[in-house]
N, C-alpha and C positions, 0 to 999 in steps of 0.2 A: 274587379273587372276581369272578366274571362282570357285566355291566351288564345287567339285566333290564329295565330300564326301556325307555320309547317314546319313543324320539326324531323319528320319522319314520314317513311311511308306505311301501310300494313293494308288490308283488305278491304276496310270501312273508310280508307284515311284519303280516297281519291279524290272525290270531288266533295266530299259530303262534310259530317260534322268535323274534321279532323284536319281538312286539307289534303294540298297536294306536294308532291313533294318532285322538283322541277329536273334535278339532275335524273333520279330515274324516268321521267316520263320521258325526257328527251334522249333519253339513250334508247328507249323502248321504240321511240318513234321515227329513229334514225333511218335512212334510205338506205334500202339494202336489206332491214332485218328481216330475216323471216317470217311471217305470221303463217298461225296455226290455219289449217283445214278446216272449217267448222262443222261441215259432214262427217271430220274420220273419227268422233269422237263417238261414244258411246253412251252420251249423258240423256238427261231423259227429254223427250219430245225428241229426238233427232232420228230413234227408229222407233216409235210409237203411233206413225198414225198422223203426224201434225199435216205433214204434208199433203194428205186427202183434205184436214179440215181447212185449210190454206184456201185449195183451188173450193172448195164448198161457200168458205166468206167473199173471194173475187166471186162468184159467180151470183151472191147475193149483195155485192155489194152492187152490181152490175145492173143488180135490177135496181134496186133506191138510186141509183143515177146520181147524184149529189152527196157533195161533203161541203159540209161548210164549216169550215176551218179560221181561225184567227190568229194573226202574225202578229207582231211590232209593227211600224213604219219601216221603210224602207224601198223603193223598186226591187233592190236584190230580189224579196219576198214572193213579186213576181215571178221569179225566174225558176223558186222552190216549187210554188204551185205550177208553177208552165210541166217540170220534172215530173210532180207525181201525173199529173193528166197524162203523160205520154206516156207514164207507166202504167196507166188503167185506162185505156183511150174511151171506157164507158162511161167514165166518172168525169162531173162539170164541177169545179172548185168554185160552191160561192166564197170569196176571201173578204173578209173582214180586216183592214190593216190599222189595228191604231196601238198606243202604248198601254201596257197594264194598269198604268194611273188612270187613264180616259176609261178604257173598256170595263175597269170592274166598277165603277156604277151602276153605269148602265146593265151590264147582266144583272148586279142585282138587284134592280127595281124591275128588271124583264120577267127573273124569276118568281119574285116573290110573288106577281102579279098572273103567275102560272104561264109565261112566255117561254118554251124554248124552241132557242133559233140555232142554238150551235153545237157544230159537234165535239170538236178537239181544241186548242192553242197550242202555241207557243209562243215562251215569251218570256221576260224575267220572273224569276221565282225570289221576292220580297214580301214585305209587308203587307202591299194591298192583295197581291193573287193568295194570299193564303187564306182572306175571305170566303173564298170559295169555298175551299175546302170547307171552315169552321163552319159555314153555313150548310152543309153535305149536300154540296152541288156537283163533286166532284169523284168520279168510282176510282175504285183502287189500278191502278197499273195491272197488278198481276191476274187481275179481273178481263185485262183487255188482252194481252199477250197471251203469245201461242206457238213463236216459231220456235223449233229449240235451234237454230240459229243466231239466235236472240237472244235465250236466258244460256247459251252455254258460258261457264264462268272463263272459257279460255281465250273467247274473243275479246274480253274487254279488261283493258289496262286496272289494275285493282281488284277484277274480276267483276261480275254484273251489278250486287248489291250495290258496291260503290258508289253508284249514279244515282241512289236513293238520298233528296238534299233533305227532306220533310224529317221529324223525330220519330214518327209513325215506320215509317220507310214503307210506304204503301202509295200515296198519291202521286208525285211528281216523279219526274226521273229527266238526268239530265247524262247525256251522251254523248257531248262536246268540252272541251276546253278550251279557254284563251286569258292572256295576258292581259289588263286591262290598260286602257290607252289614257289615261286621267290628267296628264301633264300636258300643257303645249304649249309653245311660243308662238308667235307671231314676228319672225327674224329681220324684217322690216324696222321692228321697235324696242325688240331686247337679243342681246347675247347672249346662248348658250352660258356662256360664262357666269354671267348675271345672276343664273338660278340654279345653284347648285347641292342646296339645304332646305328643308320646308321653310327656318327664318328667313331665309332671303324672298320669300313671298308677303312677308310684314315690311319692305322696305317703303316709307311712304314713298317713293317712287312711283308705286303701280296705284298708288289709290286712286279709286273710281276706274282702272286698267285693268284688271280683273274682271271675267266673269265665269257664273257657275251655274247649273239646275237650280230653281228657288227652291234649299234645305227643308224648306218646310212642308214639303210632297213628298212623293215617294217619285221622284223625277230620279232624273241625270246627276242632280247634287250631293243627295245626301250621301251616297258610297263614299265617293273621295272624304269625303269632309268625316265621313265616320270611322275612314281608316288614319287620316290625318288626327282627328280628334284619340284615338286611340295609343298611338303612336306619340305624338305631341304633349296630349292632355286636354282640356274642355277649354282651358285658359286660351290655349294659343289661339282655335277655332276663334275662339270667343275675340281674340283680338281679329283675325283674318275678317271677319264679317261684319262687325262692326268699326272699325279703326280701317279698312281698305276698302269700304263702299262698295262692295261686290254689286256687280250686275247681273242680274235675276233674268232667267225666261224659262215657263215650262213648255216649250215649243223644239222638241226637237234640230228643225229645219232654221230655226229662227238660232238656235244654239251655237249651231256651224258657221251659217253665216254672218255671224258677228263678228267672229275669229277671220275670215274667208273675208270680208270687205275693209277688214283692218279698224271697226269702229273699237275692238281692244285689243290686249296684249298680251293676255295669257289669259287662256281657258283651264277652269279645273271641272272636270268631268265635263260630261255633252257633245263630245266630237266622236258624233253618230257614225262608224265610218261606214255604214250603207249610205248615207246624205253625204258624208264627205265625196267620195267616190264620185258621185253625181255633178260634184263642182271640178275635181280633179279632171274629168271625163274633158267639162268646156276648158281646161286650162289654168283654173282658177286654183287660188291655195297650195302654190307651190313652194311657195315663204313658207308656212306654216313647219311646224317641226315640234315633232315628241322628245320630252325628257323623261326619263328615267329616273327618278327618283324614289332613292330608297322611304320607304312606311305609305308610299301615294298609291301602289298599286297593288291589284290584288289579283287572284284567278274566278273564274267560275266559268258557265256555261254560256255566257251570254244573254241571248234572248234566241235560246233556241231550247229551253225544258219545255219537256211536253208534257201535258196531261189530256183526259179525256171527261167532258162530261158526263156525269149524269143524267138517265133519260134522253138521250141526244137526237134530235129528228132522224137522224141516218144513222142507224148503230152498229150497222155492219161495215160500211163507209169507216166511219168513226174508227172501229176497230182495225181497221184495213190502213190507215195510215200511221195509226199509231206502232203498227209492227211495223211495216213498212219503213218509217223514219228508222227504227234502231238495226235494221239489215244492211248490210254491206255497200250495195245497192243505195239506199238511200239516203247513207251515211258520206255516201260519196258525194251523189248530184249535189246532195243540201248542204256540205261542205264545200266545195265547190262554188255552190253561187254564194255564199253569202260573204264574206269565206270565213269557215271556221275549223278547227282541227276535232276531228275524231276521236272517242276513246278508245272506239275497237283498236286493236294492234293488226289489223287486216287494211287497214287506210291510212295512209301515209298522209303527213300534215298538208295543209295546201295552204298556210299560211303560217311560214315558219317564223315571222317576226313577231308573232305574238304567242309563242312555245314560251313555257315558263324556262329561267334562263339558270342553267345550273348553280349548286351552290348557293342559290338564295333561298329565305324564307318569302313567302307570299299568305298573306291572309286569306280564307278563302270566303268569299263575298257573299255565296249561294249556304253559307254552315244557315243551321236553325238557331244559333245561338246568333249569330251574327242579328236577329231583326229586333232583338232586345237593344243591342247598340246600337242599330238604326233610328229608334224609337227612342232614345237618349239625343241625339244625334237631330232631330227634328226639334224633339222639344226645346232644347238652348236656342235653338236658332228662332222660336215661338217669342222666346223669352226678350230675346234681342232687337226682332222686329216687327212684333206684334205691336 
């Protein structure tokens, strides 16, 4: 069984196969630090020229008039697409919002069928979106990039490769960080107290009070359950899911508010928190509460790795966001609404409770090694509830 964990930091080690390593990011990201100029540098694209072919691709993407782009679920999402529109008041975002488990079907029955409707995503980089790629639906990154704003290696914590999660290091590219939220109570029904060990989640106590993603998707469940299984062993899973009656939904919205109407008592993965937000907003879900528990969580990029299609109806569009999102500029707004912290060291976190927390190891969820143990991680749970 592979070591997923963060022992260290080094160049490839930030977000990608190696991890991340939490005491340096957060010193890095500290209020206050310095960040570099990413003009005074000398590296290439920054006086070569990029900047004529810049205003060359706004000006073409100005004509195709449309991007059509695909998010996650969330409203936040909205508020990413409302950002780039203002930034290219030419350009109308048709948005497509749904989760990578839903969406990559349907693109590939669209494709194979010689449909294409889309230009970009973002979104978790797992199991299902790496169809894409295997199918070559998806062009390389460094195919679409241009600003050397972008690839200088001084703007981005690790330096740029880092962000490369694929073993290729050519398709995806992820340019965010966060903590993952995979524990919670419902302080109505348990004590902080109460859950202080993964065993203390086998207490028949919570049986049939538990619930989680159905493990047998590429949902909400299998992460926790495959760093738990890792961590743990196959057995304990094996006991959590069978022996505690977990309750299942592959419904994001439906996820939260299970937790949120008090029908259970601890959620392991699935608190969406773009959905959460939306309940917080009315009032609701103020009981609720994250624990911390050590081997439950992990880092990665969220559901904000980007890539770009292949053949994309708009490909100058296409191309135009996809820089767009890793600039300063766009690292901010799209941080900002969603909220997620940056890896450039030019953007200060805007959600400092999910900074990986010094001193720990954290698994990192986005490695390429990590979708072997997913895929472990599913089948048990085949095995158990098929």
């Amino acid at each position: 069984m592979p070591d997923n964990s963060v022992p260290g930091t080094n160049r490839r080690g930030f977000l990608g196969t190696a991890g991340v390593t939490a005491a340096g990011f957060a010193a890095a990201c500290a209020p206050g630090a310095a960040p570099p100029d990413p003009g005074a540098s000398g590296d290439a694209g920054t006086a070569s020229g990029w900047e004529a072919e810049w205003r060359d691709l706004v000006t073409n993407a100005n004509k195709e008039g449309k991007l059509s782009l695909v998010t996650t679920v969330g409203a936040v999402y909205r508020d990413t697409v409302a950002a780039f529109e203002s930034a290219f008041p030419g350009i109308t975002v048709e948005h497509t919002s749904l989760n990578a488990s839903n969406f990559t079907p349907r693109f590939l029955q669209e494709r194979k069928s010689g449909i294409n409707s889309y230009d970009a995503m973002t979104s978790t980089w797992a199991i299902v979106p790496r169809a894409m790629a295997n199918e070559g639906y998806i062009q390389p990154i460094m195919s679409v990039l241009l600003r050397g704003d972008v690839l200088d290696d001084k703007v981005w914590h690790g330096g740029f490769e880092a962000g490369f999660l694929d073993k290729d290091e050519k398709w995806v590219y992820s340019s965010f960080v966060e903590r993952s939220e995979d524990l919670w109570i419902n302080t109505d029904q348990v004590s902080p107290a109460e859950i202080t060990t993964p065993e203390d989640l086998l207490n028949p106590k919570w049986k049939g009070r538990i619930r989680t993603g159905d493990p047998r998707t590429h949902g909400a469940g299998f992460t926790p359950l495959t760093m738990l299984r890792l961590e743990k062993g196959d057995g304990f899973v094996r006991r959590l899911i069978r022996d505690q009656e977990l309750v299942y939904s592959r419904d994001n919205r439906q996820l939260v508010e299970m937790m949120v109407r008090g029908q259970v008592a601890i959620a392991i993965g699935g608190m969406n928190r773009q959905v959460f937000a939306e309940f917080l907003a009315q009032g609701l879900g103020r009981n609720l509460k994250r624990l911390d528990l050590e081997g439950v969580d992990s880092v990665g990029g969220g559901s904000n790795v980007v890539w770009a299609f292949r053949e994309p109806p708009h490909p100058n569009a296409a191309r135009l966001f996809v820089n767009w999102l890793l600039t300063k500029e766009g690292q901010t707004l799209w941080g900002r609404a969603v909220p997620i912290n940056s890896r450039r060291v030019d953007v200060e976190p805007v959600a400092p409770d999910l900074m990986p927390e010094p001193n720990r190891k954290y698994r990192s969820r986005d490695s390429w090694d990590m979708a072997a143990e997913y895929a472990k991680t599913q089948e048990l749970a085949k095995a158990i509830l098929n």
